[in-house]
N, C-alpha and C positions, 0 to 999 in steps of 0.2 A: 739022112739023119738030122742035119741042121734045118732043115723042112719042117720033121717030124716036131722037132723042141721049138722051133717061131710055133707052130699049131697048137701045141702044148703053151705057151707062155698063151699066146692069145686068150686062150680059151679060159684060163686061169686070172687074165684081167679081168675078165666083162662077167666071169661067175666069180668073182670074188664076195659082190655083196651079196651073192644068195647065201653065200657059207659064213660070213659075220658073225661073230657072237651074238646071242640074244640077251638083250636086254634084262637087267635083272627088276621086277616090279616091285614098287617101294611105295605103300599107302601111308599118306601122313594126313592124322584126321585133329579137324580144327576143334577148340573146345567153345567155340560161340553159338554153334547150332548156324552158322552161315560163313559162309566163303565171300560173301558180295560185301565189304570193305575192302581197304588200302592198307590191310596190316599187314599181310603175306607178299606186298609188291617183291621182296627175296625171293622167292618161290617163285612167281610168275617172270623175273627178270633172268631164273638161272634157267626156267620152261624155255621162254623165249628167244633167247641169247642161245640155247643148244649147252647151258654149262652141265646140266644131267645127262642129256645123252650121251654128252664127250666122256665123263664119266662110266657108264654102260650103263644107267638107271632109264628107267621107266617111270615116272615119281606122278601118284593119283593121286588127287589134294579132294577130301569127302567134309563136308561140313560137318556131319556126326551131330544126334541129336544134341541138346541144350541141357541136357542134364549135365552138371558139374563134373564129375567121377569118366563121363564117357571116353572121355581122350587118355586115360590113365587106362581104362578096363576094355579097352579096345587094343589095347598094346599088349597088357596082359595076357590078354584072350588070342593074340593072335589074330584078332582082326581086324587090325593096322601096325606098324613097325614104327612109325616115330609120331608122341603126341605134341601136346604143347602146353601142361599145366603150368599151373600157379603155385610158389612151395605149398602152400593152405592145402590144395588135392593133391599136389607131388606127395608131401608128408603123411599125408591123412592114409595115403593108397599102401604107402610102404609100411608104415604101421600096422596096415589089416594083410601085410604078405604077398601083394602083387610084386611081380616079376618087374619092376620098373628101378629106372634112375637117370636120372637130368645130365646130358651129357654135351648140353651146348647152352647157353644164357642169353638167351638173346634180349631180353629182359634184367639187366645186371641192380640198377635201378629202381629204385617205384615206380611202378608202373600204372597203380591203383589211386582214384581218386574220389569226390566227392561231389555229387551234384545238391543242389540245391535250390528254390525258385528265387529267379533276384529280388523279391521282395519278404525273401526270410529271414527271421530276427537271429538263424544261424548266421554267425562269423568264423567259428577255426572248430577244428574239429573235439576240442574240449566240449563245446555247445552238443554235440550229439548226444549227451545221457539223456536217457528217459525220452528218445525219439524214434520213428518210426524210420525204418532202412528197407526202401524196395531192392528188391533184387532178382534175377529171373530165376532162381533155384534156390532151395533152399541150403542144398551142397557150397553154395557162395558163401555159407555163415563161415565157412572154415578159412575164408580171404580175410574179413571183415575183420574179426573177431582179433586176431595178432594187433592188427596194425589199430585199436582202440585198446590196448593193453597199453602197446608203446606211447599212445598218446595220453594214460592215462584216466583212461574212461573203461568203467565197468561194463564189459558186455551184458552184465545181466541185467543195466539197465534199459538197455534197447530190446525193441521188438521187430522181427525179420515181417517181412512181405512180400511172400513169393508170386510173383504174378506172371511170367511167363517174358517173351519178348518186349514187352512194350512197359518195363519197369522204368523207364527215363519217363512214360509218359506220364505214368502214375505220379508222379512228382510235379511235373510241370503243369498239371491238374489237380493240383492243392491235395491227392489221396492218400500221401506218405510223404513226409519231412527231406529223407535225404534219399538219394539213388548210388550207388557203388558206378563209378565211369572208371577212363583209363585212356591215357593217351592216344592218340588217331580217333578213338568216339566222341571224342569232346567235341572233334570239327563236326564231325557226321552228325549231331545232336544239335547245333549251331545252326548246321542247313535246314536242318527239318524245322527250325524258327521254335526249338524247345524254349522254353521260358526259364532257362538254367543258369547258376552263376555256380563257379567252381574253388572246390576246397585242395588244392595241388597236395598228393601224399609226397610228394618228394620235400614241400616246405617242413614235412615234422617226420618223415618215415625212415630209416636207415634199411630197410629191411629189402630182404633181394626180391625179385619177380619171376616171371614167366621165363622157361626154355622147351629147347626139345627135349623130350624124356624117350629113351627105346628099354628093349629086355636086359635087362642087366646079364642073363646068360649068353648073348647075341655079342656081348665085349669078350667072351671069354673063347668063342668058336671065332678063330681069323678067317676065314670066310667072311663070316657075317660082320664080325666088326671092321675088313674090311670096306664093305658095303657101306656101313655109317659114316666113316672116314671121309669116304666120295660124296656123300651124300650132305654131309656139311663144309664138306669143302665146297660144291657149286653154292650150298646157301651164302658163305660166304665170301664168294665170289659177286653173287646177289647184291648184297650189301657194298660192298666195292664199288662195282657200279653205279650203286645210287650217290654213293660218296662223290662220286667222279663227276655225274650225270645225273642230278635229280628231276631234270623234267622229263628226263628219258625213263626213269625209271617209273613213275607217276603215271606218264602218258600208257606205257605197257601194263599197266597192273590198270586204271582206269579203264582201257576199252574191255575189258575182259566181261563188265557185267553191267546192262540196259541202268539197271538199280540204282547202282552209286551214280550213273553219269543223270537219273533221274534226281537225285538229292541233292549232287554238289556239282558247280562247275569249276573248269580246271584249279582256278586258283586256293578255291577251299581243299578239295583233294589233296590237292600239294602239300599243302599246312599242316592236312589231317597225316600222310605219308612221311613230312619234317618231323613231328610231334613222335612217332613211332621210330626214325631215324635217328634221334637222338638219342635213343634208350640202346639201339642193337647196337652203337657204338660205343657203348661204357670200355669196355673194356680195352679195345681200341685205342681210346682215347687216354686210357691208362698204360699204352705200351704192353699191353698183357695180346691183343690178338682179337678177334670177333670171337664170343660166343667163350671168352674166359671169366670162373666161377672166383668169386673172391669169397675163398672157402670161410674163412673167420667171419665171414657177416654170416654164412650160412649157419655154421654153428651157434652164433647168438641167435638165427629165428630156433633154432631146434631147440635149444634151453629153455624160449619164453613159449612155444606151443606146448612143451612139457610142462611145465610149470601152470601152463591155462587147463591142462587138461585134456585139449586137443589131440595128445598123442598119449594108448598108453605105455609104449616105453619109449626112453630118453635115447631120441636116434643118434647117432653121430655125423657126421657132414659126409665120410664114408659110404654110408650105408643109402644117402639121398643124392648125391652129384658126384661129379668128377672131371677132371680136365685134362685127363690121357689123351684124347681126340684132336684137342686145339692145337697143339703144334702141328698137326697133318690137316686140321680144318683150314689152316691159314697159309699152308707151304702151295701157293698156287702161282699162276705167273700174272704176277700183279699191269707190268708193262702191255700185256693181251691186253685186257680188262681197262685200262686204260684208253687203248686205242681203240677197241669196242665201243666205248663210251663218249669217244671225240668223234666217233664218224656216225655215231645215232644220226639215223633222219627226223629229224622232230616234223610235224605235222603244222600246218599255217594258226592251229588253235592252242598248240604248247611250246611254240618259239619265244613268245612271249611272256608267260606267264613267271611271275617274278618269283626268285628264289627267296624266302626270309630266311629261311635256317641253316644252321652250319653241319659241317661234319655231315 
């Protein structure tokens, strides 16, 4: 009998991992129309670190066309589970009755800027009336258009200029006045030897930015809102690490794609990844947690998109975010994530490369 049960245990070791859970698959689709930037180095540090697996995710990161709306109406639709809008589509989407709502901020901050050619008689974003604004969609007017309220300036004095991907070029080829940028592109526009000088929305904006957005019915089934829990707990795990470990995190998100390591070398990268790390850490930085909503700003954008027209009815901060998630986004074991990050191997090309930014 004691035979039979060693036979029994054995057999039960060595088939353990065919009987495993499977993996639950979790698409999160970007809204730039490309994944080959340093903005998602979170995602690729929780990929590569094993922080989703350990969770039980399967987590596909899909570019999704370039159309504005896509990352909201793909979540919508059921054909991805977490996006990454802008309030400008976050609100715009809820307004027309998509199934969505912002449930992590990784964006707390402005994240929204301005390009311009260094030799433009533009100075601060007052100067924008009555100027031309590329952008790569025309769904972007719904970003733009807030943050020229708060500053002041009449949207219906500007004219949009939709031209696809290469709206920074359009700019630095004298074809339209100003470009819409955003933190981590500034560097990648730098590389590519853009002819740009930049307007910072954080010097005149208060107004919140980009998060993950999923189903708003998906919070209300603990299954599925379990699922999200895990799933922004490795992101913010993600982010931790880079806290800890910025040229580890840089170097992991840099090998991922020929592209970026064709336009910048490590030390721009890094910049471009600082510049982005600055922003997921608002909240952080506040004692609130990664990916926590400072709902009173939120409600001031919903007031002034109402009031522009943008929305027609007057949302509440309710109905667009929420911060239910961030106490279980952030309950993770920080001491792991630590020592993960002390014992990175860095590479003979990213030991070196100098750290400028904090946090």
């Amino acid at each position: 009998m004691r035979k039979l049960v060693m036979v029994v245990l054995l057999v039960l070791a060595f088939a353990g991992p065919l009987f495993a859970a499977p993996l639950t698959k979790i698409t999160v689709i970007s809204p730039r129309g490309s994944l080959e930037v340093m903005d998602d180095y979170l995602l690729w540090v929780a990929l590569d670190m094993g922080y989703f697996k350990e969770q039980g995710l399967d987590v596909n990161l899909e570019p999704g066309p370039i159309d504005a709306f896509a990352c909201t109406k793909f979540v919508d639709q059921n054909q991805a589970d977490i996006g990454y809008p802008s309030p400008g589509i976050l609100t715009a989407s809820v307004d027309t009755g998509m199934n969505v709502i912002m449930v992590y901020e990784l964006m707390m901050d402005q994240v929204f800027d301005f390009a311009v050619r260094k030799d433009s008689p533009i100075k601060t974003v007052k100067d924008l009336a009555g100027k031309t604004i590329s952008v790569a969609s025309t769904g972007w007017q719904v970003i733009v258009d807030p943050m020229l309220v708060e500053a002041g300036v009449d949207p219906k004095s500007v004219t949009y200029v939709a031209v696809g991907a290469l709206w920074g070029q359009t700019v630095s080829e004298g074809k339209a006045d100003v470009a819409l940028t955003w933190k981590g592109l500034r560097a990648q526009w730098d590389a590519q030897g853009l002819n740009l000088r930049y307007i910072l929305g954080e010097t005149f904006s208060k107004m919140p930015a980009n998060g993950f957005c999923a189903r708003k019915t998906d919070l209300q089934d603990p299954a599925k809102r379990a699922v999200l829990a895990k799933f922004l707990k490795a992101s913010s795990m993600g982010i931790y690490f880079a806290r800890k470990n910025p040229r580890a995190a840089a170097q992991i998100t840099y090998k991922q794609f020929a592209s970026v390591r064709e336009q910048m070398k490590p030390p721009l990268a890094l910049a471009s990844m600082q510049q982005l790390h600055w922003g997921y850490t608002g909240g952080a930085r506040k004692g609130q947690g990664f990916g926590w909503f400072d709902l009173n700003a939120w409600q001031t954008y919903c007031d002034i998109i109402y009031k522009l027209g943008q929305t027609k009815k007057h949302l509440t901060v309710a109905e667009v975010a929420t911060n239910e998630l961030i106490k279980e986004a952030n309950n993770f074991d920080h001491g792991r994530v630590d020592r993960d990050a002390a014992n990175f191997k860095l590479s003979d090309e990213w030991k070196d490369v100098p750290v400028t930014g904090d946090w």
